[in-house]
N, C-alpha and C positions, 0 to 999 in steps of 0.2 A: 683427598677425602673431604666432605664435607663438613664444616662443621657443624656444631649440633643445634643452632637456632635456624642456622640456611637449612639445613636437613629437616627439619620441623616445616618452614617456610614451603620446602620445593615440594613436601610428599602432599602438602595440604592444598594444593592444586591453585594457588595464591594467584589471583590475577587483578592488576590496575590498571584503572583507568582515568586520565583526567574526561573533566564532566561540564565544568568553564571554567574560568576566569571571568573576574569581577572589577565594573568601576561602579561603587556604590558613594554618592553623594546622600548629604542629611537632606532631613532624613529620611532611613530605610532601615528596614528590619524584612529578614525574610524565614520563613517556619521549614525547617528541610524535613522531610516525611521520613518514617520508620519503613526500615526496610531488611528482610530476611538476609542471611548469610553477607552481610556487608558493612564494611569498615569504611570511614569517611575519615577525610582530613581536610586541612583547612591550614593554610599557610599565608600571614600576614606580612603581603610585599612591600606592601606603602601604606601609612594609616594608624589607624585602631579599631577594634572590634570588641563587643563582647559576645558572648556565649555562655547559655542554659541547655544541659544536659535535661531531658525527661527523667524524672524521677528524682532530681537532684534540688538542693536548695537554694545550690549558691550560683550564683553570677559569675563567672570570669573575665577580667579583663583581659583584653590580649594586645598590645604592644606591635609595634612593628617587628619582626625577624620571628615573631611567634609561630609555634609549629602545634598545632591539636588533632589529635588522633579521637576519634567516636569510636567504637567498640560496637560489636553487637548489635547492630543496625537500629537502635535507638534514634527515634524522633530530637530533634534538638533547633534551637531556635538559635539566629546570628543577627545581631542588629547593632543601631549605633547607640551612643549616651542619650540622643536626646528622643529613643523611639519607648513608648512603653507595649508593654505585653497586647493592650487592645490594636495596636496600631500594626501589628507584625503581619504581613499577609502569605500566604501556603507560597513554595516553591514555582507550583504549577501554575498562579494566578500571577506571579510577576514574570515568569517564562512568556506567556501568552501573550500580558499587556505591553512588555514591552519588544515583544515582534523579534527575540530573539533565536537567530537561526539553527542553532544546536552547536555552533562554532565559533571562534574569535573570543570575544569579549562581553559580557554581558552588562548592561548601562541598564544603570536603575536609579532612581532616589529623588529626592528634593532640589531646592536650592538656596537653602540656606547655606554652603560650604562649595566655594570653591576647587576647595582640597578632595580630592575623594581620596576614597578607600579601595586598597587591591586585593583583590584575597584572590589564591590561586587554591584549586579546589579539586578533590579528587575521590575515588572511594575506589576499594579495593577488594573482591569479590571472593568469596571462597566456594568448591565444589559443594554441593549438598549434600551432607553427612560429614565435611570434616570436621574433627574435633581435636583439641587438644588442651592439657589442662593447661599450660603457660596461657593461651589465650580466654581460657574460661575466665581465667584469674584476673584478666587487666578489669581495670574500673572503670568508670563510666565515659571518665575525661581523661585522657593525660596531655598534659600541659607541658611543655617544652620550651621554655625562655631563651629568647634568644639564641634558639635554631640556626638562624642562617648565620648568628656571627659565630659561634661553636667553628660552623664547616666552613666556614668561610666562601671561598670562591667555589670549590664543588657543588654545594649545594644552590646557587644563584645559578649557575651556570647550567646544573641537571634541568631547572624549571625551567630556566629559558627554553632550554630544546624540547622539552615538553610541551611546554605552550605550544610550540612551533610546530611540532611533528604532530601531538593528538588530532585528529579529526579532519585531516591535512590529507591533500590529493596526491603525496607523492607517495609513491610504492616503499612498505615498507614503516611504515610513519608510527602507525596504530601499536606494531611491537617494541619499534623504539621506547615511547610514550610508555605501553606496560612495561617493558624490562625497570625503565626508570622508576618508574612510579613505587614498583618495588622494591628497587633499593632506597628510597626514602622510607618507605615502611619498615623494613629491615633495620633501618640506621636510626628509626625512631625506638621501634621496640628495645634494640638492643642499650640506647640510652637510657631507657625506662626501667629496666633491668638494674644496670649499675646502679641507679637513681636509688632501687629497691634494696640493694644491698646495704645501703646507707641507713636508710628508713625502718629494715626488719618489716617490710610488708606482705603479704603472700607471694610473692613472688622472689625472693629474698633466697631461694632454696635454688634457684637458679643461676646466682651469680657465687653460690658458697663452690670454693674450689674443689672439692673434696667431691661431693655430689657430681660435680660437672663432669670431672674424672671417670666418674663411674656411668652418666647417664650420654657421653662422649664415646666409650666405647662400646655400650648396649647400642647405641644407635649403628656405628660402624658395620655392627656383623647381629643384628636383632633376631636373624632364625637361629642362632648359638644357641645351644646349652646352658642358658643363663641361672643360676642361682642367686640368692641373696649371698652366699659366703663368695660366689666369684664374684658378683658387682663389688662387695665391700673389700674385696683384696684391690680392684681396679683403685677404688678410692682411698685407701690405704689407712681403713679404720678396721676396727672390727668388725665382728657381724653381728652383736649387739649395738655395737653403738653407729655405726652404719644405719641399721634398720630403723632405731630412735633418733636420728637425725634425718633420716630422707624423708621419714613419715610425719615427721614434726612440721619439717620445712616446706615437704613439695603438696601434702595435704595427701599422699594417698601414700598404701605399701610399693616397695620397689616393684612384687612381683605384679601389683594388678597396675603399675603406670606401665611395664611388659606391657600385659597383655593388652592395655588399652592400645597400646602404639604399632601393636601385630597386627589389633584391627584396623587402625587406618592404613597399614599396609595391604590387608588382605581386600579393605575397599576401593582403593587404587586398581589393584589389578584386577579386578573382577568388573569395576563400571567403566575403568578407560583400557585399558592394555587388553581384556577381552579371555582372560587367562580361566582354564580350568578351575573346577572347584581342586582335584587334587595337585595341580600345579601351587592354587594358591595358598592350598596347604601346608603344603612345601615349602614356600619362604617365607610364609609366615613361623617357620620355624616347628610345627606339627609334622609328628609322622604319622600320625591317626587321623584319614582324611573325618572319622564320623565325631574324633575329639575335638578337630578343627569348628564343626560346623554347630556341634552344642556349645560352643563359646560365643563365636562369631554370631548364632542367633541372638545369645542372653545380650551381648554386646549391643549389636546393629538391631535386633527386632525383628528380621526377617532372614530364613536361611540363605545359605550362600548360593542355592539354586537361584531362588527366586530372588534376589537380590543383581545377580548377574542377569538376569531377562530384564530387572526393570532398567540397570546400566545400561542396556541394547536399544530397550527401547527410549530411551532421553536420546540417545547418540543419534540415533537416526529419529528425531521427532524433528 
């Protein structure tokens, strides 16, 4: 059985892709564009870099073995010590000027430094409507020190084949590259979590044991009969104190984080699997296909008829 962040990961239609690889000499700064339903990363092989999140204030330096996740498809700027703000040019003007081909390695910058900088680079795509609140909740940046020494050789070794297989002529390449891509994302989130547990930040409700227990086996069997008195027997509180701690921590009631996760199952099978509105009734855990479908509206915004035609038509556009 899965567990419950790869269950979160797998329903949420998660796909990666590396995007380049970089040898950036000083200096150079480059602006990466905002972009809907996408998560970016940024992996510091050889070098230093820093990084401005939009909307944020602060600067980050980043170190060699540094691992940063973007969120939310936020605009975000990457450059060196010695580039200021006016100096940063869009993604798409150094793509062009410097004649790179969509693959390999992308060469940019100055020559003030014989050293460059590697950054391996990626971003990681979700279906259009998924939702979840572990991911509503991440921040703008999350910052990973020394990533690669953490994982040591796994993680050198993932990007190498990475490198190698993305965008690469041999059969098969492009799924390698995503499956991988994905377990760096996975292995990032899931350090960010721990990280949260330390910290008490909103996401802190997902690494508390107790919760996990209970939001462990809701996911397992989610069309159940679920209550708040059997999630809090799962977790081995009361149902008082169960309720005032999952609502404290995870920021909503046990029973509406249900129903939110019914609907992203019900929008699973309705835009990709193709499945009936009273099929997907069904496992979403409703016996009343018309109870089904007044939730599913309030939820999603559109009924489950019409919601499943416009899944048909993206599939075949």
């Amino acid at each position: 059985m899965l567990d419950l962040l790869s269950d979160i990961l797998t329903r949420l239609s998660l796909r990666g892709t590396l995007y380049f690889r970089t040898s950036f000499t000083e200096p150079w700064g480059v602006r990466v564009p905002a972009f809907r339903n996408v998560t970016r990363f940024h992996y510091v092989h050889r070098g230093e870099a820093r990084i401005r999140v939009e909307g944020t204030e602060r600067t980050v330096d980043l170190k060699q073995g540094d691992l940063v996740i973007v969120p939310h498809g936020r605009s975000h700027v990457l450059l060196c010590r010695h580039t200021g703000p006016d100096d940063v040019l869009p993604l798409d003007d150094i793509l062009a000027r410097s004649g790179f081909p969509g693959h390999g390695t992308l060469v940019w910058g100055g020559e003030e430094s014989a050293q460059d900088t590697q950054l391996i680079c990626g971003h990681f795509a979700m279906a259009e409507g998924s939702r979840h609140i572990l991911l509503d909740r991440l921040p703008p940046l999350i910052h990973l020190r020394g990533y690669g020494d953490d994982l040591g050789p796994w993680l050198e070794a993932t990007l190498r084949v990475i490198g190698a297989e993305a965008g690469g002529t041999r059969l098969g390449g492009d799924l390698i590259a995503l499956k991988m891509s994905e377990a760096i994302f996975a292995q990032a989130i899931r350090a960010h979590i721990e990280q949260s547990a330390a910290s008490g930040d909103s996401l802190a409700g997902f690494a508390d044991p107790n919760i996990a227990r209970a939001l462990t086996a809701f996911h397992r069997a989610p069309a159940a009969d679920w209550t708040v008195e059997k999630l809090a027997r799962e977790a081995g509180l009361s149902r008082t104190s169960f309720a005032e701690r999952f609502t404290g921590r995870i920021g909503v009631t046990p029973m509406a984080y249900a129903t939110s996760w019914r609907m992203q199952i019900a929008r699973e099978a309705l835009a990709t699997r193709g499945l009936s509105v009273a099929e997907t009734a069904e496992i979403s855990g409703y016996a009343s296909e018309s109870a089904f479908s007044r939730v599913f509206k309030k939820e999603i915004g559109l009924s489950p008829a019409a919601f499943r035609v416009k899944g048909a038509q993206h599939e075949h556009a």
